[in-house]
C-alpha positions as CSV (number, residue, x, y, z in Angstrom):
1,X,8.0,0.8,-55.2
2,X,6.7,3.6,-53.1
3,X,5.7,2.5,-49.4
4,X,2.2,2.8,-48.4
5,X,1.3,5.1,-45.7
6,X,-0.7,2.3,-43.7
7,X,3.0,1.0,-43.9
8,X,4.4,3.7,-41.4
9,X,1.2,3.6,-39.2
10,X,2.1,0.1,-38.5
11,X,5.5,0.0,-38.0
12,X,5.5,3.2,-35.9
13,X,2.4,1.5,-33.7
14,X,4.0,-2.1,-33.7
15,X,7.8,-0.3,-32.4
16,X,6.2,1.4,-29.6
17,X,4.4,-1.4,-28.7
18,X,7.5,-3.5,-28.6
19,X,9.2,-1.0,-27.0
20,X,6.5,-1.4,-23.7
21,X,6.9,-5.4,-23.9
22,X,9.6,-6.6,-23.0
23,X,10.8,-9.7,-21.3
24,X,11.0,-7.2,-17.8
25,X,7.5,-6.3,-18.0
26,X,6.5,-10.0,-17.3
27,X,9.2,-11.3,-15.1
28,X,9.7,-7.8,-13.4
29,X,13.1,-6.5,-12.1
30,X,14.6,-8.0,-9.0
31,X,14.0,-6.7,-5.6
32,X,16.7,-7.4,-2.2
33,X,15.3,-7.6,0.9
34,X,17.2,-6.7,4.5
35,X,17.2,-10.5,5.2
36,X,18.5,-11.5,1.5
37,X,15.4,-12.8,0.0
38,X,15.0,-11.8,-3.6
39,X,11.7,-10.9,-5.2
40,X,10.6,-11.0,-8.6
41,X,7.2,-9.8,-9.4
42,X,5.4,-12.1,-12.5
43,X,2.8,-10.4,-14.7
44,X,0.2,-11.6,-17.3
45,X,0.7,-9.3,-20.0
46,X,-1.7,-8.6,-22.9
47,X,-1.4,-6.3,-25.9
48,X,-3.8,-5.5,-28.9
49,X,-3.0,-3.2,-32.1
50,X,-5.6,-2.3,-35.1
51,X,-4.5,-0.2,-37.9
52,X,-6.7,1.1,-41.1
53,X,-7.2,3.2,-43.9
54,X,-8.1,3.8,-47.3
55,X,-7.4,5.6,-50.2
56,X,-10.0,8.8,-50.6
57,X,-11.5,9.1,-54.5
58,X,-12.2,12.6,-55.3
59,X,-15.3,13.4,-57.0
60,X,-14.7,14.6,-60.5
61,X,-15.2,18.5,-60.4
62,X,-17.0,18.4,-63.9
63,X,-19.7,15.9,-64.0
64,X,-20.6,15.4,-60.1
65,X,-19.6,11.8,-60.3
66,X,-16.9,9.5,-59.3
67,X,-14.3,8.9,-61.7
68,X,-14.4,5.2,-63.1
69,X,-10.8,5.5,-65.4
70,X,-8.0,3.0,-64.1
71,X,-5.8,5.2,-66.4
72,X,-7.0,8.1,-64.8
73,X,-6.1,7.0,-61.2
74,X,-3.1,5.5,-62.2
75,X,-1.5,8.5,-62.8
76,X,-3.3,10.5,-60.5
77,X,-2.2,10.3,-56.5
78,X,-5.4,9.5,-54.2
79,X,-5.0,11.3,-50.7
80,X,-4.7,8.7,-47.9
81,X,-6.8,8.5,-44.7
82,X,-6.5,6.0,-41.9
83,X,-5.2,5.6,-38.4
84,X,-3.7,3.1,-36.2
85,X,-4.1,2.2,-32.4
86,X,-3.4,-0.3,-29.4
87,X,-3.0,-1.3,-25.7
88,X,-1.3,-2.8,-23.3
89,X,-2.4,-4.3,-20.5
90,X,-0.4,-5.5,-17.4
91,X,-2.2,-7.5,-14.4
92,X,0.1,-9.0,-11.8
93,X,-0.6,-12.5,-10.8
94,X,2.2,-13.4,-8.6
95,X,5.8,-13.2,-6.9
96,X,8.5,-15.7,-7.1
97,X,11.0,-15.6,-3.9
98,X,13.9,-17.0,-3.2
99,X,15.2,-17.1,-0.2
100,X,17.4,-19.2,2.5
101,X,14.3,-21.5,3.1
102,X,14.2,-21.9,-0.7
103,X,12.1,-20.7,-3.9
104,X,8.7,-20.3,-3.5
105,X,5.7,-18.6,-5.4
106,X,3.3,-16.4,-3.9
107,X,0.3,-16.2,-6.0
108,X,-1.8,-13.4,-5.9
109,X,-5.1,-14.6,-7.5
110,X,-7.7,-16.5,-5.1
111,X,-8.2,-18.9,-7.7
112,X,-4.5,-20.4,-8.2
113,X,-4.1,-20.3,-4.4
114,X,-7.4,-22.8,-3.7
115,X,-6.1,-24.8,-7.1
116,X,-2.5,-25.1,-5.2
117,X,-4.7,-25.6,-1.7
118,X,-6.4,-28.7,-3.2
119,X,-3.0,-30.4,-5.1
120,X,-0.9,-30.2,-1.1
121,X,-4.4,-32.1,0.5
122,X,-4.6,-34.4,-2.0
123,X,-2.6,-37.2,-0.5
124,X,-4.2,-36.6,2.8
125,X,-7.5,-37.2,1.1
126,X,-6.9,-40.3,-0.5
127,X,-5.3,-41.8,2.7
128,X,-8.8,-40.7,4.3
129,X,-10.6,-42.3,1.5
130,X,-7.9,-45.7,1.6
131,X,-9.0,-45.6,5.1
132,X,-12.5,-45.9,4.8
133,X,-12.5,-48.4,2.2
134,X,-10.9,-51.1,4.3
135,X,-12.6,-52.6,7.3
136,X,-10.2,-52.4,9.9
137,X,-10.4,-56.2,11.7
138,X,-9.2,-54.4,15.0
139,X,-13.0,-52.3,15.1
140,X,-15.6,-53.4,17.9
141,X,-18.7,-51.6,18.2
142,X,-21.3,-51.5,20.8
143,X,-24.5,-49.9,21.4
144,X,-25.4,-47.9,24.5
145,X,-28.4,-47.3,25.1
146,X,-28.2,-43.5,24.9
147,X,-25.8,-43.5,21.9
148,X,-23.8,-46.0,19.7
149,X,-20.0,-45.6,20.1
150,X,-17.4,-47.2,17.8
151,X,-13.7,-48.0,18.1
152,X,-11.1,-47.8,15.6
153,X,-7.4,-48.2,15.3
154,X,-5.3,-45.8,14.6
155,X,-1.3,-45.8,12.8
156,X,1.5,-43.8,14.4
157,X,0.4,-40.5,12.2
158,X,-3.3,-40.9,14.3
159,X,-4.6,-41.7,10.8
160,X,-7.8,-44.0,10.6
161,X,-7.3,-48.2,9.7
């Protein structure tokens, strides 16, 4: 069986595609630093591909109209028309050190960094929040008659009881 010629558009579109993804376009190529530290850029990579066509009837040169024979075009070759396309796109998102103080990722989208922000406070939080709930027995208040001031105990860390 004769191969199609939407069959070469795609391969020929899908092998240069491959050809710009590869597994060094997302974990990029290592970089030395003076003081030994490694650096690997990390990239979100994204890639789309369309290919089309058809096969072009020819009007029949006698009567004006389009032929309607199945034997006709079986034995007749149609002329082919179609075309094939795609992108890439790269965005960077981070870098992944390692180093003599150990591996580490520096992100480089606001978002991730607050997300990563919230997940290292989160135990100091919930102390804060522990510390709240419980009534400390140790607590004496009194009120002055300019303002009300309140005494609390506090653990070796100066974290509220």
């Amino acid at each position: 069986m004769a191969e199609h010629p939407i069959q070469g558009l795609m391969q020929t579109a899908m092998e240069n595609i491959k050809e710009m993804v590869d597994v060094n376009t997302i974990v990029g190529d290592p970089v030395q630093t003076p003081d030994g530290s490694v650096i690997m850029p990390i990239s979100k990579v994204g890639f789309g591909f369309v290919a089309g066509g058809s096969d072009i009837r020819l009007d029949d040169a006698e009567h004006k109209t389009v032929s309607q024979s199945d034997a006709h075009h079986a034995s007749v070759s149609m002329p082919f028309g179609g075309g094939s396309g795609g992108g890439v796109s790269i965005t960077p998102i981070a870098f992944l050190v390692v180093g003599t103080h150990g591996v580490r990722i520096v992100p480089l989208d606001n978002q991730t960094h607050l997300f990563e922000r919230m997940i290292d406070s989160a135990p100091h939080v919930f102390d804060k929040i522990q510390s709240m709930m419980k009534k400390p027995s140790s607590s004496v208040s009194y009120t002055d008659p300019t303002h009300t001031v309140i005494a609390e105990s506090v653990d070796a860390n100066d974290h509220l009881l």
